[in-house]
C-alpha positions in Angstrom: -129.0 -20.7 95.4 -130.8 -19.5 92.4 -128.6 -16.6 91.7 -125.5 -19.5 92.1 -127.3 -21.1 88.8 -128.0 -18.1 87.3 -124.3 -17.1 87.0 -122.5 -20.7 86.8 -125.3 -22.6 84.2 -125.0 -19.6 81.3 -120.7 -19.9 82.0 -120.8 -23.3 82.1 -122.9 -23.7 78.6 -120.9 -20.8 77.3 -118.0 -23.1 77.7 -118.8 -26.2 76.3 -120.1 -24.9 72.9 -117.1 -24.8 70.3 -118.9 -24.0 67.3 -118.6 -20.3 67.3 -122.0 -18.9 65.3 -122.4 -15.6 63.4 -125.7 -15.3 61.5 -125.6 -11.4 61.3 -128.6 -8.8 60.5 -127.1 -8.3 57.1 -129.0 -11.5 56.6 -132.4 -10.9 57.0 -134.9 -10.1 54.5 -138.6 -9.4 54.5 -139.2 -12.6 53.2 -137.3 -14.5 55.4 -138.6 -12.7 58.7 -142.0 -13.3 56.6 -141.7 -17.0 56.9 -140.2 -17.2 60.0 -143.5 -15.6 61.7 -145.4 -17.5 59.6 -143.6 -20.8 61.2 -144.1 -20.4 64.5 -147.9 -20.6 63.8 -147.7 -24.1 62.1 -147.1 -27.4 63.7 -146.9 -30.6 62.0 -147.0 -34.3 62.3 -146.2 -38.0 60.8 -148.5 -39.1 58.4 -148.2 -42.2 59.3 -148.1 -43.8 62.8 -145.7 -47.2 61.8 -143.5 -44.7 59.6 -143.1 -42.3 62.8 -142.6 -45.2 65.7 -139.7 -46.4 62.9 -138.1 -43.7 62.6 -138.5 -42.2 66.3 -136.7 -45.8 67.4 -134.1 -45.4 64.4 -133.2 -42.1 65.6 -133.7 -42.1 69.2 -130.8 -44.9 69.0 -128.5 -43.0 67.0 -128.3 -39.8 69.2 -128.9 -41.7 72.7 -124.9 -41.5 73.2 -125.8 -37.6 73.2 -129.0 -37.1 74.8 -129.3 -39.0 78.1 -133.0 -38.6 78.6 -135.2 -41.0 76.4 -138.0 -38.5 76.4 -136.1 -35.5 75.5 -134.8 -37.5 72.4 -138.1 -38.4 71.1 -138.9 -34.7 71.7 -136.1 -33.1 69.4 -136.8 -35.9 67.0 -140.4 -35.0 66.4 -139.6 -31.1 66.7 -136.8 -31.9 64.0 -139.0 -34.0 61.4 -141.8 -31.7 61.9 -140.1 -28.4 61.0 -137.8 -30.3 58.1 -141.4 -31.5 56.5 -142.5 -27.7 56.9 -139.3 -26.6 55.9 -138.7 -29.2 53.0 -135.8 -29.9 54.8 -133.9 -33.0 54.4 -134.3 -34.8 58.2 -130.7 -35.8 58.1 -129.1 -32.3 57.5 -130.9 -30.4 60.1 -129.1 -33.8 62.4 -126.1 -33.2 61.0 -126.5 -29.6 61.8 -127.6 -29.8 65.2 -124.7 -32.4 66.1 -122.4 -30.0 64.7 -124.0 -27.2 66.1 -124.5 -28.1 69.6 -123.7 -31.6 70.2 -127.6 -32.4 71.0 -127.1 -29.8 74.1 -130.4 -28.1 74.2 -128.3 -25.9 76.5 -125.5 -24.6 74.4 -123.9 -21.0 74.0 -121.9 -20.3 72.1 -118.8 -17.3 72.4 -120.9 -15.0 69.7 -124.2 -15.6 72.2 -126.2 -18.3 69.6 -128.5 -20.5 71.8 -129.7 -24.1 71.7 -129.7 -27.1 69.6 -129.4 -24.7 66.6 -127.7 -22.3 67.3 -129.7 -19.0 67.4 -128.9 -16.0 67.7 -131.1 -13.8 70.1 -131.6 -11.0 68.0 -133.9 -13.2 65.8 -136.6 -12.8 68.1 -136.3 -9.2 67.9 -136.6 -9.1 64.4 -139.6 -10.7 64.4 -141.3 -9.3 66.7 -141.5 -11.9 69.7 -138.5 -11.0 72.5 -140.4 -13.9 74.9 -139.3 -16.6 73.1 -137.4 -18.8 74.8 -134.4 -20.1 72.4 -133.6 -22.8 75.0 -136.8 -24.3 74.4 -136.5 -27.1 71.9 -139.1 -26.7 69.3 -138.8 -22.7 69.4 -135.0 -23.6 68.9 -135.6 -25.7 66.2 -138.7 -23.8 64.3 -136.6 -21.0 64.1 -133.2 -22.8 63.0 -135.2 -24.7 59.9 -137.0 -21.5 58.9 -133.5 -19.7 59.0 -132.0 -22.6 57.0 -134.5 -23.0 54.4 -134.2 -19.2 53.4 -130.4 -19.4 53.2 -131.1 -22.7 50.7 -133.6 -20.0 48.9 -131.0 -17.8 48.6 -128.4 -19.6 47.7 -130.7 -21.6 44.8 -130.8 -25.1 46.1 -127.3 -25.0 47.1 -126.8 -26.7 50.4 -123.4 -26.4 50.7 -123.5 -22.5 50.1 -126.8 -22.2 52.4 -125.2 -24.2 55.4 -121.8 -21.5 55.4 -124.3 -18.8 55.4 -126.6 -20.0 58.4 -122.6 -20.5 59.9 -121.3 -17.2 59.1 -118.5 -18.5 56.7 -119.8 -18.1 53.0 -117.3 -18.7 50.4 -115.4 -21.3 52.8 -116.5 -24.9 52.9 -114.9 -26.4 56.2 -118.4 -26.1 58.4 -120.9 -27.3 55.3 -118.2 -30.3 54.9 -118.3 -30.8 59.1 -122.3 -30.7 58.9 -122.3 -32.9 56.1 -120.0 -36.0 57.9 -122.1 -35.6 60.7 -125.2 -35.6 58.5 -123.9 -39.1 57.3 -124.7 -40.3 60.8 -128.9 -40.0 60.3 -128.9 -41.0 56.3 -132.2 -43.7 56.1 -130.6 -46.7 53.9 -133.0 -47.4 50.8 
């Protein structure tokens, strides 16, 4: 029965994800593959308990028509503001990303092999020395796709727009920044 799962889960996944990803090697930088290593040794927190039962309930309501399981919302949620706060990330874009990207399916392939909520692909953990990591796995998935986005912003000087085609393998074309950006609409915190 396991070998059954082994071939129908990957085909199945491989299936649902549309987004087609293409970070390529051409990307990667000593600096970047620098910070991502550095990354995966940090873990963060809310500062506050009140702000982080807020939000967690905020968002945990606003993806719950994408993620059935209660607990594995409040787990992407505190993955996602934890590596955006390391990341100086803005909480609603890596969302909007990961909507985009994956639908909120911790599961996702897609046709180019990316995995998870972010969209990785595999030869990351290569680069970086750690093959073991496990891109399914919901804060490795994340760590990496916030480290990988934040040196595309650095790159592209601030420029979300331009760091967002990049991490998407479409530079110079705005259609998937624009997508990430609707969706990103979605987990904007009115003021």
């Amino acid at each position: 029965m396991k070998t059954i799962w082994r071939v129908v889960l990957p085909a199945f996944f491989f299936s649902v994800c549309s987004v087609s990803h293409a970070q390529t090697r051409e990307d990667l930088s000593p600096l970047m593959l620098k910070t991502l290593k550095q990354s995966i040794a940090q873990s963060s927190s809310f500062a506050d308990r009140f702000d982080a039962e807020v939000w967690l309930i905020d968002m945990s309501g606003r993806i719950a028509n994408l993620v059935d399981d209660r607990l594995e919302r409040i787990e992407i949620l505190k993955a996602v503001h934890a590596q955006a706060s390391i990341n100086q990330l803005p909480t609603d874009v890596v969302l909007g990303l990961i909507e985009t990207e994956s639908h909120f399916n911790r599961y996702a392939l897609s046709p180019a092999g990316a995995q998870g909520l972010m969209q990785i692909m595999p030869f990351w953990k290569l680069e970086i020395g750690r093959p073991m990591d496990n891109l399914i796995d919901i804060e490795t998935n994340i760590r990496y796709g916030c480290t990988i986005l934040k040196s595309y912003l650095n790159i592209e000087k601030g420029d979300m727009s331009k760091a967002l085609a990049r991490y998407n393998g479409s530079r110079g074309k705005a259609k998937y920044p624009n997508k990430v950006f609707k969706n990103r609409a979605k987990y904007m915190l009115e003021e």
